[in-house]
C-alpha positions, 0 to 999 in steps of 0.5 A, spaced: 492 499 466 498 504 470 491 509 471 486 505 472 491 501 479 492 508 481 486 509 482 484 504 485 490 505 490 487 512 492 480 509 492 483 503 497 487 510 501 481 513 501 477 507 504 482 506 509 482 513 512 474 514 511 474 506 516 480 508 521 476 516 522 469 511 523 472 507 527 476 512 533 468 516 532 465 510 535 471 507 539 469 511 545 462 506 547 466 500 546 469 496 551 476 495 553 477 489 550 475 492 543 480 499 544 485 494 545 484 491 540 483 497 535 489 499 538 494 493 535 490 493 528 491 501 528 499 499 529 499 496 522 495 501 518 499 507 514 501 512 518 496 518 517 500 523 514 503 518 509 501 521 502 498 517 496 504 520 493 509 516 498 506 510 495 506 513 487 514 513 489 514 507 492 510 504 485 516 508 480 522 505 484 518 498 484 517 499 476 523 501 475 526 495 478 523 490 474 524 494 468 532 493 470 530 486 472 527 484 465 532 488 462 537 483 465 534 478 464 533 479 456 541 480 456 541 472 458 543 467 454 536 462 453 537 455 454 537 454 447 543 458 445 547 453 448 
């Protein structure tokens, strides 16, 4: 299941690039009303040079925490010990 949602992940990375690169082609024929608003939309896209790999890293440290958090949790007492 890890592979298939990295693949989506890249898949949906790819298609952000293949949109925002469509986009700035086009952007010169549209008024100014749609360039600034292409300017506030492309304010919250990734940053271009930021790599698949910053998000794998970003889904291990993410991984890692809930295996410390289920961890824990599993060290708890459940109610029924009580």
């Amino acid at each position: 299941m890890r592979e298939q949602s990295e693949e989506d992940l890249a898949d949906r990375m790819d298609e952000i690039s293949a949109l925002r690169d469509e986009i700035r082609i086009k952007l010169h024929l549209a008024s100014m009303d749609l360039q600034d608003e292409w300017k506030k939309l492309e304010s919250t896209l990734p940053p271009e040079d930021r790599t698949l790999a910053s998000f794998r890293s970003a889904r291990a440290a993410l991984d890692e925490l809930i295996d410390k958090l289920r961890s824990f949790g599993g060290r708890l007492p459940d109610e029924a010990d009580h």
